[in-house]
C-alpha positions in Angstrom: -35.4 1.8 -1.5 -34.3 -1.2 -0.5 -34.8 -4.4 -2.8 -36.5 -7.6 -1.7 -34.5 -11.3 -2.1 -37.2 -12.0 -5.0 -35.9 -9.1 -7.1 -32.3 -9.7 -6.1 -32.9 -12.8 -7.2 -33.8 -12.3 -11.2 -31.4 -9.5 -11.7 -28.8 -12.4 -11.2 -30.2 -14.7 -13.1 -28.0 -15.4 -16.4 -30.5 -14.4 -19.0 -30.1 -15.6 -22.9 -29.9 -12.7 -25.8 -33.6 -13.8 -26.7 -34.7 -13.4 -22.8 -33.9 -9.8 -22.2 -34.0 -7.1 -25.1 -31.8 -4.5 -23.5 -29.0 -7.5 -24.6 -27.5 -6.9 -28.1 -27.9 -9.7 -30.8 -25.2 -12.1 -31.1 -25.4 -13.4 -35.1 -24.5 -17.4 -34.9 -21.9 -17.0 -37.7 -20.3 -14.7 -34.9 -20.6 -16.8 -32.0 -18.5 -20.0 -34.2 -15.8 -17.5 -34.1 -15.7 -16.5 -30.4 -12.8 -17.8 -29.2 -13.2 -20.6 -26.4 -11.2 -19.3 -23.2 -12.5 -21.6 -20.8 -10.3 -23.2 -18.6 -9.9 -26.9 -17.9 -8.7 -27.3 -14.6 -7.4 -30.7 -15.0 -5.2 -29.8 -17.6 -3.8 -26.9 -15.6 -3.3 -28.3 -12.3 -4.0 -32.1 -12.4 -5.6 -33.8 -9.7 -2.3 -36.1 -8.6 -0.2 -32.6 -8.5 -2.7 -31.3 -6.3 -2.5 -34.3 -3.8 0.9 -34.2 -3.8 0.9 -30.8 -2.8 -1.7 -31.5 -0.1 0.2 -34.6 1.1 3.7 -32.6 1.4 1.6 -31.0 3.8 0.1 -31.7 7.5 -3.5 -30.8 5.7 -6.7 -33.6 6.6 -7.1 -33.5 2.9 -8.7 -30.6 0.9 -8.0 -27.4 2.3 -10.9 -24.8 1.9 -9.2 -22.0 3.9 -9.2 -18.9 2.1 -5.9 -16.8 2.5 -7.8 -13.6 3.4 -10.1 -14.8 5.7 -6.5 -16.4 7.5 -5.2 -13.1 7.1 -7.7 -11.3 8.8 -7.4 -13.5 11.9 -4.2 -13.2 12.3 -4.6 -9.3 11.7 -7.0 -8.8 14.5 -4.5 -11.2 16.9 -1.7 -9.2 16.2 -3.7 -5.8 17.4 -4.0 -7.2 20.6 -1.3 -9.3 21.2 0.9 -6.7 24.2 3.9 -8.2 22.5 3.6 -6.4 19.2 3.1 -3.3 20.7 6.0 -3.8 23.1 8.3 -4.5 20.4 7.1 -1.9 18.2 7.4 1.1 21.3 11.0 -0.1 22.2 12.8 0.1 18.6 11.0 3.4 18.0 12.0 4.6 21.3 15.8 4.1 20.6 14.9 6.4 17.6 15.8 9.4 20.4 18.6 11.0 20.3 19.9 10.5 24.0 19.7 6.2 24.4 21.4 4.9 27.7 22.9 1.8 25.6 23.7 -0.6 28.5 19.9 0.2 29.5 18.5 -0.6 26.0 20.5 -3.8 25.8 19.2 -5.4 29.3 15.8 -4.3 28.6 16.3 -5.8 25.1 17.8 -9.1 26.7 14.4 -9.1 29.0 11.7 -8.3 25.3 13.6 -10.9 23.5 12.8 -13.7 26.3 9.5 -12.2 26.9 8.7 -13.2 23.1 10.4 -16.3 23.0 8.4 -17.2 26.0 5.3 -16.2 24.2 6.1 -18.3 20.7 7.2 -21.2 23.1 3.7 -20.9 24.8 2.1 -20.5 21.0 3.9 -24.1 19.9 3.0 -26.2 22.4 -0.7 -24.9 22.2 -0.8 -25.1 18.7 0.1 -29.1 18.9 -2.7 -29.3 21.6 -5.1 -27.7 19.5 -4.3 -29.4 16.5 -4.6 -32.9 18.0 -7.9 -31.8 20.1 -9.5 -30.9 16.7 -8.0 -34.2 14.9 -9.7 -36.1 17.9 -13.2 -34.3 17.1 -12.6 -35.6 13.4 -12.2 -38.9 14.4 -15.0 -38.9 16.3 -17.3 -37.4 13.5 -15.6 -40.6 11.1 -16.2 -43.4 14.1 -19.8 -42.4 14.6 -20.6 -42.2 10.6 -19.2 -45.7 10.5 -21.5 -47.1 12.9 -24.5 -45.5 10.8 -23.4 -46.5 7.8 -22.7 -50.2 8.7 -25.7 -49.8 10.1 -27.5 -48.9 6.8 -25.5 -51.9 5.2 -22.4 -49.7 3.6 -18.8 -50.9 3.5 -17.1 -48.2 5.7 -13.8 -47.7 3.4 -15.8 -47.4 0.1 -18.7 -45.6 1.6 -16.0 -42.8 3.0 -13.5 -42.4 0.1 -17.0 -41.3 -1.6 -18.4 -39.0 0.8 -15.9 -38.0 2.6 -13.2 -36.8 -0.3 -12.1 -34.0 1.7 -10.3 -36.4 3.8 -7.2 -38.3 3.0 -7.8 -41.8 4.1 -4.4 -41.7 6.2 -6.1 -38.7 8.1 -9.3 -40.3 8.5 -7.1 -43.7 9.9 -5.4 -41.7 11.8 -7.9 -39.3 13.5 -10.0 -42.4 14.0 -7.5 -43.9 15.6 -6.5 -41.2 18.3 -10.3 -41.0 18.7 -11.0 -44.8 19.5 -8.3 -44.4 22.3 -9.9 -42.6 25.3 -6.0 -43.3 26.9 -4.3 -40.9 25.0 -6.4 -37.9 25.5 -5.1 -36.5 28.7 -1.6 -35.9 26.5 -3.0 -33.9 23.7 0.0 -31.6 24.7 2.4 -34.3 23.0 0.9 -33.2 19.2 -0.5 -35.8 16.8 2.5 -37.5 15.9 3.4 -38.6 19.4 -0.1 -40.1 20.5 -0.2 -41.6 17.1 3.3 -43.7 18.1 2.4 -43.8 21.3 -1.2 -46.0 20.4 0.8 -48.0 18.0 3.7 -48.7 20.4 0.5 -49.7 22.7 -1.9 -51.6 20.5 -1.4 -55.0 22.2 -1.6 -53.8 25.7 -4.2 -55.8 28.0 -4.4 -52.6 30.5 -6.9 -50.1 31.3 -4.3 -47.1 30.9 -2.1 -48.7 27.9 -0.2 -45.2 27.7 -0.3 -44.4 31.4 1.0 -48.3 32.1 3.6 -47.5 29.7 5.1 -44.4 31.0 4.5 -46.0 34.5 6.9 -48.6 33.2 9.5 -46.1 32.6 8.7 -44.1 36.1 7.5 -41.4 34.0 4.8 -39.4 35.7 2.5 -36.8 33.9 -0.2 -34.6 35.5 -2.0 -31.7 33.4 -1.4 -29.4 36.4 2.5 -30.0 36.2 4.9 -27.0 35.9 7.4 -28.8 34.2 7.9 -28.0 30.3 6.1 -30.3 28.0 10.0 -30.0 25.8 10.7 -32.2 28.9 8.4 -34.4 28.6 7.9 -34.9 24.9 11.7 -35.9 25.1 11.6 -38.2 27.9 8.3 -40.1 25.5 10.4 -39.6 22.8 13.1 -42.0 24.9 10.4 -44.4 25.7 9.4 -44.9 22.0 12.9 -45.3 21.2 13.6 -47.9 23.9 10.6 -50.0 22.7 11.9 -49.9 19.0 14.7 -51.2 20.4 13.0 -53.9 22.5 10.7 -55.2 19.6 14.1 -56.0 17.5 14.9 -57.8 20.4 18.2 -55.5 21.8 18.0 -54.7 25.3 20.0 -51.6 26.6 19.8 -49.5 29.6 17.4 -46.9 29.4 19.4 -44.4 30.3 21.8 -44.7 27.3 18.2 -44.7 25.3 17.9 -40.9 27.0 21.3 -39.7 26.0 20.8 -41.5 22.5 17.8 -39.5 22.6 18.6 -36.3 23.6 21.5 -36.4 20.8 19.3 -36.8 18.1 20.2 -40.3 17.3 17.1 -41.8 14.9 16.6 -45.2 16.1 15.3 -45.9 12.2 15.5 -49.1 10.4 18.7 -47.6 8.3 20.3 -47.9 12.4 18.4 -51.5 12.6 20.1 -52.5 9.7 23.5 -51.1 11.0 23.1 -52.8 14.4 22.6 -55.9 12.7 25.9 -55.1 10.2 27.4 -55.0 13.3 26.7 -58.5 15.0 27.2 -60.1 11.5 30.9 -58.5 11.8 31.3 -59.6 15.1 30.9 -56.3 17.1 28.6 -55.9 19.7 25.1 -53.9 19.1 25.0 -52.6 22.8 28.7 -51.6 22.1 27.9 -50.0 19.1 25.1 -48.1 20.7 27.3 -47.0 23.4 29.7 -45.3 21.0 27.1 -43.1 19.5 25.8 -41.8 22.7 29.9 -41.2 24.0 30.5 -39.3 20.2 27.7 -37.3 20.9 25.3 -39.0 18.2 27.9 -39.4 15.8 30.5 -42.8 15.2 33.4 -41.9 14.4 35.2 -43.8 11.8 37.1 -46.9 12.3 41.2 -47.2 11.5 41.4 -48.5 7.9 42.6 -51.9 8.8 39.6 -52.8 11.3 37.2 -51.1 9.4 38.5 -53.9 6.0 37.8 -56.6 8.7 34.7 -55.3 9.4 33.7 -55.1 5.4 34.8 -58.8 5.0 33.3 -60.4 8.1 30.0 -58.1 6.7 30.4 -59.2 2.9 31.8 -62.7 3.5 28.0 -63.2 5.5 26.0 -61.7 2.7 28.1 -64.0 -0.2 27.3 -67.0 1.9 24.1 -66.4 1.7 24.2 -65.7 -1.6 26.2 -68.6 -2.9 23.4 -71.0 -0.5 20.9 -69.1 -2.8 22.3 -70.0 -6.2 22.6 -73.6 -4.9 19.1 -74.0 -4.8 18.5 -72.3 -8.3 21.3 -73.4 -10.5 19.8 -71.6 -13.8 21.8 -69.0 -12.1 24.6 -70.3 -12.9 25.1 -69.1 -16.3 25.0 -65.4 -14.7 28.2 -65.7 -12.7 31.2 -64.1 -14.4 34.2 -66.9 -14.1 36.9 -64.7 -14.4 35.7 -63.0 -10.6 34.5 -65.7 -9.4 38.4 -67.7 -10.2 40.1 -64.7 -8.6 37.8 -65.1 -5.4 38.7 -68.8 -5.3 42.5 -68.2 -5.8 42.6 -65.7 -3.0 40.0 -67.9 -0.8 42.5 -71.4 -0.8 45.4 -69.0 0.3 43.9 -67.2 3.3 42.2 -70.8 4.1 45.6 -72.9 3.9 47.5 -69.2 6.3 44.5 -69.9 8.6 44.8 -74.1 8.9 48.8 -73.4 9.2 48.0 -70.8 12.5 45.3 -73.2 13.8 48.2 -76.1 13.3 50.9 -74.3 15.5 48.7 -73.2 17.9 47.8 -76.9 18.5 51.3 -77.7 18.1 52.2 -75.4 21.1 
């Protein structure tokens, strides 16, 4: 006989030893002595150890996935995904005693491409999907903020209380994406991409600010092209590059952006700074540029005698500077050690009177 939800319902209720006689007596002399085992969860996994954990990963924020119910998913794919069982029939058929090898191997060489195909297919989906859904987010956050400006709440501190399952950088950022109608026909570039690719755009005055980029660059996209999106996520990849480049004021060709690119090469501000090491020295940033896309990404490293040059063209900048700076401050005077700062002097008036004497015969000639 089936039970109804009432019934369910007050067997599960958590009943007190004087609620429910079938319960034995618990003395209170007896109960002082219980052991507490509860758990505090802050002191076993803190809050800030969590977020670190979930920041260390690409999660929104709070994750609320449960392994098994992942697990199953991925399960019931697997049972009809052809490729398993394709994979699964070949090794067991090579279990038979008479195997034509040279056979096995070329239909092996075909299974293995098949399946690379298949994961290659998987990737590029999974970045489509994964910005798609960060998109819906966004525009789930936009349309909250509207309502609850509207009800006379301050956006930021309204959402870090109601929204906690968000990390404000993923709620920025899926905002973002969502408030730029521009970048949705190239979901297929993943998050990361559109998110550069609206930041290397935010001034734009066009209609298209992505499409009038890539335009720029004669890059053409179409969602019905055949051509791989690794093809085109590298040629954007370029374009990003090229407009790093172009905000720090260096102009190269674009086409040594592409091989720069393609080898690699992280235009990063630790390369900024080196470019800029480089003009200080005297050397040439386009030059320098050049030699990393010729070396295959990497510079190789300078004879010993022009690469001391180098250092004290580089350091002789960064002392004058320095030595500027401690004019305008002489408190830090006191700091200086005199015994260095002697030695520098000395060696200073000697390479100063060996350069006068060249500048003197050259004149002389």
């Amino acid at each position: 006989m089936k039970k109804n939800a009432k019934e369910i319902k007050k067997e599960n209720e958590i009943k007190t030893e004087d609620g429910n006689e079938h319960l034995p007596k618990i003395s209170t002399e007896a109960e002082e002595r219980r052991p507490d085992v509860s758990i505090d969860q802050s002191e076993t996994l803190p809050v800030p150890a969590m977020n670190r954990i979930l920041d260390a990963e690409p999660y929104l924020g709070t994750d609320n996935t449960a392994v098994n119910t992942v697990t199953a998913i991925y399960t019931e794919e697997e049972k009809a995904d052809p490729n398993v069982e394709m994979v699964n029939d070949w090794i067991k058929s090579l279990d038979s005693g008479d195997v034509n090898v040279t056979r096995e191997i070329d239909l092996g060489i075909d299974i293995a491409k098949t399946v690379s195909n298949d994961f290659n297919e998987f990737y590029n989906l999974s970045q489509m999907t994964l910005a798609g859904r960060l998109i819906l987010v966004g525009k789930v956050c936009l349309t909250l903020k509207q309502l609850t400006r509207t009800a006379g709440f301050l956006w930021s501190r309204w959402a870090d209380t109601h929204l906690p399952f968000l990390k404000p950088r993923s709620r920025e950022r899926a905002m973002l994406l969502a408030s730029r109608e521009d970048c949705f026909p190239y979901l297929i570039l993943g998050i990361e991409r559109l998110e550069l690719l609206c930041q290397a755009t935010r001034d734009s005055k066009a209609k298209d600010p992505i499409g009038d980029l890539l335009k720029r660059y004669n890059i053409l996209f179409s969602q019905d092209s055949e051509n791989s999106p690794a093809e085109f996520k590298a040629l954007v990849d370029a374009v990003l590059n090229n407009e790093k480049l172009r905000e720090n004021q260096i102009e190269v060709n674009f086409e040594l952006v592409k091989q720069l690119t393609y080898f690699k090469v992280e235009l990063d501000n630790s390369l900024l700074s080196k470019l800029n090491e480089v003009e200080a020295s005297g050397g040439s940033k386009v030059k320098y540029l050049e030699l990393l896309a010729i070396n295959g990404g990497k510079v190789l490293p300078p004879p010993d005698s022009e690469q001391r040059l180098r250092d004290f063209n580089s350091l002789s900048s960064r002392l004058v500077k320095t030595l500027a700076f401690i004019r305008e401050d002489e408190s830090n005077l006191q700091k200086i050690d005199k015994t260095v700062f002697l030695q520098l002097w000395e060696e200073l008036q000697v390479l100063k009177s060996k350069i006068i004497f060249e500048e003197e015969v050259k004149n002389a000639a």
